[in-house]
C-alpha positions as YAML, in Angstrom:
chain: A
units: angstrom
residues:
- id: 1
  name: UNK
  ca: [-13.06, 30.07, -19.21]
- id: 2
  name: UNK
  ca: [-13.74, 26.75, -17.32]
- id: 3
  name: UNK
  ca: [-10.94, 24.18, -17.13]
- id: 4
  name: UNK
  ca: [-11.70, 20.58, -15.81]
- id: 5
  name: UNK
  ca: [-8.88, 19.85, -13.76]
- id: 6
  name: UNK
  ca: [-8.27, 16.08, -13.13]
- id: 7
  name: UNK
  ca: [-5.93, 14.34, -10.37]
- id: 8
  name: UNK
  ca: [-5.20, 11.64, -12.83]
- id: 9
  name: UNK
  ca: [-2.67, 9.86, -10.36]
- id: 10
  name: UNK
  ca: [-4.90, 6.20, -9.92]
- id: 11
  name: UNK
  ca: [-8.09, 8.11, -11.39]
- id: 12
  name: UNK
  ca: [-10.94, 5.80, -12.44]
- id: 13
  name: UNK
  ca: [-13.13, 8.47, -14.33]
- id: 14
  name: UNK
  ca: [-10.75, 9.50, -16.55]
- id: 15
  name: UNK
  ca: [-12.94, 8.81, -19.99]
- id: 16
  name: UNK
  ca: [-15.91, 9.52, -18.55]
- id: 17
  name: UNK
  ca: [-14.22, 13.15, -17.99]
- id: 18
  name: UNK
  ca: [-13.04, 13.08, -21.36]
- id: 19
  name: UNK
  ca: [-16.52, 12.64, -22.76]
- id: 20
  name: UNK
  ca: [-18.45, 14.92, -20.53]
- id: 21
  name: UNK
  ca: [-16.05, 17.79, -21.57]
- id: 22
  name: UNK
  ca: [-15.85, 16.89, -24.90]
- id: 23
  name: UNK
  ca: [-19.24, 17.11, -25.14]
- id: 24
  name: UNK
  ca: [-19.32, 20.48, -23.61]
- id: 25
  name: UNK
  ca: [-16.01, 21.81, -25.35]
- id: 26
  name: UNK
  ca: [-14.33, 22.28, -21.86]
- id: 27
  name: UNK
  ca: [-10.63, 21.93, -22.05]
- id: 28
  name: UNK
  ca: [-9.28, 19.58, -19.79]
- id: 29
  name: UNK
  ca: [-5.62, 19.44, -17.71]
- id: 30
  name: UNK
  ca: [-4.76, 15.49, -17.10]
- id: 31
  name: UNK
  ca: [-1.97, 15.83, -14.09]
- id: 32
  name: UNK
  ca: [0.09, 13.11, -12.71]
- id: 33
  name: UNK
  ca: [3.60, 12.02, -11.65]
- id: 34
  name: UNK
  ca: [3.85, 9.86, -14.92]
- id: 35
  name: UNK
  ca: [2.34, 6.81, -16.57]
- id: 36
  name: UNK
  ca: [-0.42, 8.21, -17.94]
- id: 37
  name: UNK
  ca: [-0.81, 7.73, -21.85]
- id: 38
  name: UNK
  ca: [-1.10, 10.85, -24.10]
- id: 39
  name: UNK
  ca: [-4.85, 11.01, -25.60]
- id: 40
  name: UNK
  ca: [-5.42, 12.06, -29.27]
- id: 41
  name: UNK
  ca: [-8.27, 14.44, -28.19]
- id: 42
  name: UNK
  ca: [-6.70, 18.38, -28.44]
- id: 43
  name: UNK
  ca: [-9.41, 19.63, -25.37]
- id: 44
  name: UNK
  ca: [-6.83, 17.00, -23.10]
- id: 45
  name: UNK
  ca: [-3.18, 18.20, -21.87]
- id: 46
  name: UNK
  ca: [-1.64, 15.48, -20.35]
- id: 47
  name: UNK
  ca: [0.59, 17.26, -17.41]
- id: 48
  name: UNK
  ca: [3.81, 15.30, -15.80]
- id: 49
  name: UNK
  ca: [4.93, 17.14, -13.17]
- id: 50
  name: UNK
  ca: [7.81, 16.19, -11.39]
- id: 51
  name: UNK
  ca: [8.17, 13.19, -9.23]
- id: 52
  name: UNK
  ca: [7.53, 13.92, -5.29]
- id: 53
  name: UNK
  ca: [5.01, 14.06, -2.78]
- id: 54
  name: UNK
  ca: [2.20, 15.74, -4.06]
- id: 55
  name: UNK
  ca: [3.29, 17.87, -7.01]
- id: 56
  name: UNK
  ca: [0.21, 17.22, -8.99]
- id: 57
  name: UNK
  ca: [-1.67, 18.46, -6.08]
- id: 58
  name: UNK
  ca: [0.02, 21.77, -6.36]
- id: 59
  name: UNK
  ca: [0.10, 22.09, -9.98]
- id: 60
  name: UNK
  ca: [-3.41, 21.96, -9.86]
- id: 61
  name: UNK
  ca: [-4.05, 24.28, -6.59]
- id: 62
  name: UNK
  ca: [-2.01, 26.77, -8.11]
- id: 63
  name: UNK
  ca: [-4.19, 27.17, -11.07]
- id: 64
  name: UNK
  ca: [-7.48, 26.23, -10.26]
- id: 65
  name: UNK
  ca: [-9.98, 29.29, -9.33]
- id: 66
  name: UNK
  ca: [-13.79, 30.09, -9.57]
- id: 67
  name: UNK
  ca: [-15.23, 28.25, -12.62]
- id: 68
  name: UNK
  ca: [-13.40, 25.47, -12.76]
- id: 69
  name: UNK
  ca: [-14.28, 22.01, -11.85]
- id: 70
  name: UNK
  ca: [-11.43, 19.79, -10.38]
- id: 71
  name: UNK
  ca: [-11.55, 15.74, -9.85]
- id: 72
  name: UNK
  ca: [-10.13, 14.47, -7.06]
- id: 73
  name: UNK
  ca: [-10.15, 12.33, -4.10]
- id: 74
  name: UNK
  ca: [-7.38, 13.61, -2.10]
- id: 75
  name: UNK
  ca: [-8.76, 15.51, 0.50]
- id: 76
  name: UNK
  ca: [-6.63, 17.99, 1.52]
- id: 77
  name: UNK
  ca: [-6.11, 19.73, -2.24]
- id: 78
  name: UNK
  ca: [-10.32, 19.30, -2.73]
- id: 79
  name: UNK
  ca: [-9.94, 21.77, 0.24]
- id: 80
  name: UNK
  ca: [-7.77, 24.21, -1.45]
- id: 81
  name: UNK
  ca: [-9.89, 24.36, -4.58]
- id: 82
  name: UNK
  ca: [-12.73, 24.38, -2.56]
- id: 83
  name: UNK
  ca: [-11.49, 27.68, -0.84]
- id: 84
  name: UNK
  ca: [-10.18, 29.03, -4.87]
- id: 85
  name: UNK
  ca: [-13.84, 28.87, -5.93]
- id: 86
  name: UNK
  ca: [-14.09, 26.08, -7.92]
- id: 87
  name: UNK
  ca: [-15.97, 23.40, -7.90]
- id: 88
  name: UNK
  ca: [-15.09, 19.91, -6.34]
- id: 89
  name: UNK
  ca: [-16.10, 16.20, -7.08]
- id: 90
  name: UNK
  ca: [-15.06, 12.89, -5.75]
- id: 91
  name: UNK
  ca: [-14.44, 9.83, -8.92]
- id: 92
  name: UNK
  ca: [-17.65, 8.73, -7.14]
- id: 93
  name: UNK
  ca: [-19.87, 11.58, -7.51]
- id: 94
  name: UNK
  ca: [-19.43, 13.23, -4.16]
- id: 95
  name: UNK
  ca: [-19.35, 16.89, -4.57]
- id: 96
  name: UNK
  ca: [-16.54, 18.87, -1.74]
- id: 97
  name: UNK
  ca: [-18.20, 22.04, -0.74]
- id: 98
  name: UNK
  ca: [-17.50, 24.88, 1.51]
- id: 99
  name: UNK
  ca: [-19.93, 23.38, 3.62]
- id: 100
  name: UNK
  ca: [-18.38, 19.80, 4.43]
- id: 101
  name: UNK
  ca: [-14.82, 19.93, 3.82]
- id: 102
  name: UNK
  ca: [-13.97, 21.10, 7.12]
- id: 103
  name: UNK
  ca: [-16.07, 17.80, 8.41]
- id: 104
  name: UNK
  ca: [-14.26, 16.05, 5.39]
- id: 105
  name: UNK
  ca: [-10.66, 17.14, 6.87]
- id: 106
  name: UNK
  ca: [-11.33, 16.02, 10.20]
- id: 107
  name: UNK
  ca: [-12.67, 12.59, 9.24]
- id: 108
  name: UNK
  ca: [-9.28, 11.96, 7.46]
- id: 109
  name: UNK
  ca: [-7.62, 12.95, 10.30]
- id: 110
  name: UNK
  ca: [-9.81, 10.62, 12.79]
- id: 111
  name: UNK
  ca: [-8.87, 7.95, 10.75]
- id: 112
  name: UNK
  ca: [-5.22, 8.33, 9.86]
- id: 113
  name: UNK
  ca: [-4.54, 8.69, 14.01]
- id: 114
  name: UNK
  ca: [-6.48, 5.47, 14.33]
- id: 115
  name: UNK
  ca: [-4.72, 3.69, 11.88]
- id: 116
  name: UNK
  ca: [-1.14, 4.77, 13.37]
- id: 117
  name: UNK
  ca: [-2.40, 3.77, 17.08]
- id: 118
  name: UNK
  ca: [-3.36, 0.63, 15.66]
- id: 119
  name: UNK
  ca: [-0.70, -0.23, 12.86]
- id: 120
  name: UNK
  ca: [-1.45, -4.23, 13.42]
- id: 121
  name: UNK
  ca: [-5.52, -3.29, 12.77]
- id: 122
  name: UNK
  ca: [-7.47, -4.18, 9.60]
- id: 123
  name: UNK
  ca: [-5.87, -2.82, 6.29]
- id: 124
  name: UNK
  ca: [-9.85, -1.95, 5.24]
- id: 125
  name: UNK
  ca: [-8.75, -0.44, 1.72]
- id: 126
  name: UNK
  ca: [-12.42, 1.00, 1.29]
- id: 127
  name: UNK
  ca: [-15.45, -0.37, -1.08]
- id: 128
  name: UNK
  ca: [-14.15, -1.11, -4.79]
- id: 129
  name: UNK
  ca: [-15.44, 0.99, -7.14]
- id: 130
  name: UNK
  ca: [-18.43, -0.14, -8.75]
- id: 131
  name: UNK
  ca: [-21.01, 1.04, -12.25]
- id: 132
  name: UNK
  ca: [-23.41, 2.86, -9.93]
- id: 133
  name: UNK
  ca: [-20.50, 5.12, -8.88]
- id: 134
  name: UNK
  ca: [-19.24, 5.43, -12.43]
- id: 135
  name: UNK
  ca: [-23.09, 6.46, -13.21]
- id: 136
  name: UNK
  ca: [-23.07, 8.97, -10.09]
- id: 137
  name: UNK
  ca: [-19.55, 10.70, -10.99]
- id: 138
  name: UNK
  ca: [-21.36, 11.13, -14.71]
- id: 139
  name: UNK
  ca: [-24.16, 12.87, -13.27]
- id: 140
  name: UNK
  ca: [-22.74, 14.83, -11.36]
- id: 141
  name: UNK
  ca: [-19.85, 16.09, -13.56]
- id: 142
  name: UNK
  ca: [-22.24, 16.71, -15.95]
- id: 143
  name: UNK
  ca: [-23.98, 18.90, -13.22]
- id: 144
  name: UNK
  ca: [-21.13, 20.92, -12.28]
- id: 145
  name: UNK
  ca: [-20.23, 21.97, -15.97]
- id: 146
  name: UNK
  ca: [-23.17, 23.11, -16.42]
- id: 147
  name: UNK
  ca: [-23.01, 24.77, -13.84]
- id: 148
  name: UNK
  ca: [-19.93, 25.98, -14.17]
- id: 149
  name: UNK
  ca: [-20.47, 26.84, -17.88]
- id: 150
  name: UNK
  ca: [-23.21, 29.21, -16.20]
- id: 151
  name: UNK
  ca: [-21.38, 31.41, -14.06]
...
């Protein structure tokens, strides 16, 4: 059965995931470190793991698999889901495959080691998040149930 599996620590598509698998009847796993209201759909589970570095990350790693669709932009646990079968998506759309998350991985890296040999360097912060990449997460969430849904 397909799960959608959604980092909801400072997640921006978290309705539109709602909607897209209530539509579909896909139950849904909500996971965070806290703060995160309870929602009166039953397809939703709102997990609270434990507070620390990147719990959520493993609650979801550990469970995700072939079928299921995860949301996500933290790179390094798109890669483990990536490598458990399932299938990937930025908030913005962007889909992590088996064919760019090594390239994905290294980017990060790039940039993290420039940012620590230039701590006094722009912040940056990256592009704010705008209705044309609420429209492209709906898309393609909607493509990768279906897909999923397939299988």
């Amino acid at each position: 059965m397909t799960t959608l599996y959604v980092d909801g620590d400072a997640c921006p598509v978290k309705a539109e995931v709602e909607r897209v698998a209530t539509r579909h009847k896909v139950p849904v796993a909500l996971v965070s470190n806290g703060g995160l209201r309870p929602s009166a759909n039953p397809l939703v589970q709102v997990v609270i793991v434990s507070e620390g570095a990147d719990e959520a990350d493993k609650w979801i790693a550990e469970r995700c698999g072939s079928g299921d669709v995860v949301v996500t932009s933290d790179i390094p646990l798109a890669a483990k889901c990536v490598e458990a079968g399932a299938r990937v998506l930025r908030p913005n759309g962007e889909a992590f495959t088996a064919a760019n998350i090594g390239q994905q991985l290294a980017m990060r890296d790039l940039m993290a080691d420039l940012r620590a040999a230039n701590p006094l360097g722009a912040g940056g912060g990256g592009k704010p998040f705008g209705k044309a990449d609420r429209s492209r997460f709906l898309d393609a969430l909607e493509r990768e149930i279906r897909a999923a849904l397939r299988r």
